[in-house]
TIDRENRO-574126 format. One line per field, with one value per residue: residue number from 1; x, y, z of N, C-alpha, C in turn; chain. Coordinates in pm, 1 decimal, always signed. Layout:
<mibas>
seq [NUM  ...] .
n_u [X  ...] .
n_v [Y  ...] .
n_w [Z  ...] .
ca_u [X  ...] .
ca_v [Y  ...] .
ca_w [Z  ...] .
c_u [X  ...] .
c_v [Y  ...] .
c_w [Z  ...] .
mol [A  ...] .
</mibas>
This chain:
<mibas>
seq [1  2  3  4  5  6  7  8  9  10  11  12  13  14  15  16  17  18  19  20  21  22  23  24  25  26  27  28  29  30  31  32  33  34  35  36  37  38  39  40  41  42  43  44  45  46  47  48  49  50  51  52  53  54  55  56  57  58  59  60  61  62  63  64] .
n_u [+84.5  +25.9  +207.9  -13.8  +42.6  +155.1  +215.8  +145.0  -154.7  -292.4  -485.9  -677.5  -662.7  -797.7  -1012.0  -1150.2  -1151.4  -1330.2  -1531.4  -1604.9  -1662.5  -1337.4  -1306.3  -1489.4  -1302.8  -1080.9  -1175.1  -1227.9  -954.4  -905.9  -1093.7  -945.6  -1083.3  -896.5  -628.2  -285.2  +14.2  +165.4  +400.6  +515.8  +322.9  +212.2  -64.7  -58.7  -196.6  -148.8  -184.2  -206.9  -352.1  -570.6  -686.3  -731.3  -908.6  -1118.2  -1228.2  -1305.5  -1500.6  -1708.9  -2048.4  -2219.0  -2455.1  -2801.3  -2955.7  -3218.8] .
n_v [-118.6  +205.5  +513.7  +762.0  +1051.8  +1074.4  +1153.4  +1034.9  +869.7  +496.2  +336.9  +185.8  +328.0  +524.2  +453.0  +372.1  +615.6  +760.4  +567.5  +422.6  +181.7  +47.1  +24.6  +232.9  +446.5  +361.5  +373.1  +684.5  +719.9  +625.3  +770.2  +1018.8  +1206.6  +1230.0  +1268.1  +1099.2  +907.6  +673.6  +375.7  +157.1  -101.6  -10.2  +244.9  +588.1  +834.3  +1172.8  +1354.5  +1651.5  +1634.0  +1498.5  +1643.6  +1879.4  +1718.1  +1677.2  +1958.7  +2022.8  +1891.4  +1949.1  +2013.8  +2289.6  +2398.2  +2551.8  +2803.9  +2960.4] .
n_w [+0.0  -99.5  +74.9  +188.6  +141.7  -120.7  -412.0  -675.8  -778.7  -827.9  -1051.4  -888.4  -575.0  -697.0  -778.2  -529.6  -360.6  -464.3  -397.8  -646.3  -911.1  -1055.1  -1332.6  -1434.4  -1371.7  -1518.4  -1774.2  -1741.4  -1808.9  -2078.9  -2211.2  -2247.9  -2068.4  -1785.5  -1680.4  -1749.2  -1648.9  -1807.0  -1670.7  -1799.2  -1791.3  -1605.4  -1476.0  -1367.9  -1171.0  -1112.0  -865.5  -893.4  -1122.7  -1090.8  -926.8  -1068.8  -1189.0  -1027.9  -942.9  -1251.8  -1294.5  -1073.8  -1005.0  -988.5  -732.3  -767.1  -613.0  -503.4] .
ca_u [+0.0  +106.1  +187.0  -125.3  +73.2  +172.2  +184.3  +65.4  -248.7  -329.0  -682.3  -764.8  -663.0  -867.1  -1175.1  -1156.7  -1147.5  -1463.5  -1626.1  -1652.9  -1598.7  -1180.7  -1345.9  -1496.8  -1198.6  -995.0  -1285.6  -1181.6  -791.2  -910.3  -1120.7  -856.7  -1074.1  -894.4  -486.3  -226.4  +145.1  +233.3  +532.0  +563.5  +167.6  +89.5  -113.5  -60.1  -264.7  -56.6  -254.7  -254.9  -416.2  -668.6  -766.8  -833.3  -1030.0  -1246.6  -1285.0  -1383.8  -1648.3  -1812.6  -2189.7  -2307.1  -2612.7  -2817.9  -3026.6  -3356.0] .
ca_v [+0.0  +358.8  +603.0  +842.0  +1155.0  +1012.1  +1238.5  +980.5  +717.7  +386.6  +410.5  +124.4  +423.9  +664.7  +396.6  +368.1  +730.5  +788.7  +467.2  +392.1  +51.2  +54.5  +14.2  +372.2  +472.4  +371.8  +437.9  +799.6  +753.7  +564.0  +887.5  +1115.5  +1315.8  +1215.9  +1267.8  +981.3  +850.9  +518.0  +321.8  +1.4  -188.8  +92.1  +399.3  +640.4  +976.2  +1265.2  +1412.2  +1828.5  +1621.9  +1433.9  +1745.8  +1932.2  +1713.3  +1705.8  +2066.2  +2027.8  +1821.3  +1986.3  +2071.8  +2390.5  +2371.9  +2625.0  +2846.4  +3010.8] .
ca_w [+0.0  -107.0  +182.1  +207.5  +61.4  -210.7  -526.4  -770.6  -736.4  -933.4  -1087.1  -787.2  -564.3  -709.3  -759.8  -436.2  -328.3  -529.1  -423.9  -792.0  -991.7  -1130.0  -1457.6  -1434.3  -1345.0  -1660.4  -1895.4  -1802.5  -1860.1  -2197.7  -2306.5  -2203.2  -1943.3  -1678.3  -1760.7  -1607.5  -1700.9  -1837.3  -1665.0  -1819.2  -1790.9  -1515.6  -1509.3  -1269.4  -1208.1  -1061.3  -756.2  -924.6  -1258.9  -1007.3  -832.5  -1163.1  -1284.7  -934.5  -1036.5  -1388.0  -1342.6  -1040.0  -1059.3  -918.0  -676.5  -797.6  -503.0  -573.3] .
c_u [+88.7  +89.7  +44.9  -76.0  +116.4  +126.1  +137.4  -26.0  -258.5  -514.3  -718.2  -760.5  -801.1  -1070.5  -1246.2  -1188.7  -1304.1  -1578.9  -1706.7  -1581.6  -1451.2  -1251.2  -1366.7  -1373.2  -1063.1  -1089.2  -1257.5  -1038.0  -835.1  -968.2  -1044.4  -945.4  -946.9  -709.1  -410.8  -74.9  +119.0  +344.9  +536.2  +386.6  +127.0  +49.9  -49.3  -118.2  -198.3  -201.8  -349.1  -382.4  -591.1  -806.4  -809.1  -934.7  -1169.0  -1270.1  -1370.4  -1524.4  -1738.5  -1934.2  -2223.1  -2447.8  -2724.7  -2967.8  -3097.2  -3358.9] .
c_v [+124.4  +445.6  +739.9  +955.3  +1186.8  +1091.3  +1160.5  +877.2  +664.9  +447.8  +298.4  +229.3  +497.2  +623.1  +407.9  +499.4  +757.8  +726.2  +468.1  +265.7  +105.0  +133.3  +146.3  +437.8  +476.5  +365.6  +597.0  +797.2  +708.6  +695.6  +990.2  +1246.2  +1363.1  +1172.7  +1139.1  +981.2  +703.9  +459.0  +175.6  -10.5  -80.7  +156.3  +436.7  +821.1  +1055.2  +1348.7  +1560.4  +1759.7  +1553.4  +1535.5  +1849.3  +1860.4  +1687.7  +1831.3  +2119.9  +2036.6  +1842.5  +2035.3  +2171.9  +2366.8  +2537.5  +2675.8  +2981.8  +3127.7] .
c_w [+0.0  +51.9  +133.0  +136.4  -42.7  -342.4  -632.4  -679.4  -842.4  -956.7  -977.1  -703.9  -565.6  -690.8  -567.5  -320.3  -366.5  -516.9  -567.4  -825.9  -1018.3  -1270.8  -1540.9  -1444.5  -1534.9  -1786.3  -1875.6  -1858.5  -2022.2  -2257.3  -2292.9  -2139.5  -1838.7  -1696.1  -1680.2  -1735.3  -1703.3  -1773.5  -1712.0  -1865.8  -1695.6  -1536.5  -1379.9  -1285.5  -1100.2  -950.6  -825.5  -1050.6  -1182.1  -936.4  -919.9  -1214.1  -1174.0  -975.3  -1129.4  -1355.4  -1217.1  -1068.1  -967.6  -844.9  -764.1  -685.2  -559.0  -480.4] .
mol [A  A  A  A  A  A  A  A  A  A  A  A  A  A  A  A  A  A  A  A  A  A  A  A  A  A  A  A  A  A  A  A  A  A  A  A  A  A  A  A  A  A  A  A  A  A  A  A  A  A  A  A  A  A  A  A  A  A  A  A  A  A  A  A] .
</mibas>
């Protein structure tokens, strides 16, 4: 197991973070939302690229 501060995560990691399937997970690296590095067979998603794309894809509440 990675130490907690850990500037990159695996997409299990991140599934995991999100309580979401893996699968999800690398269905975004496959459409290139969701940016990552290659080393060999791994992915890996860089924390700053992780935390833009929580960003992105927030939804505004919208108050009446």
């Amino acid at each position: 197991m990675e130490p907690e501060n850990s500037d990159f995560y695996s997409p299990e990691e991140l599934a995991e973070k999100l309580k979401v399937n893996k699968m999800t997970i690398y269905r975004l690296l496959a459409r290139g939302e969701l940016p990552y590095h290659q080393i060999g067979k791994l992915k890996r998603i860089r924390r700053e690229d992780f935390e833009e794309f929580l960003r992105k894809t927030r939804v505004e509440t919208q108050r009446e």
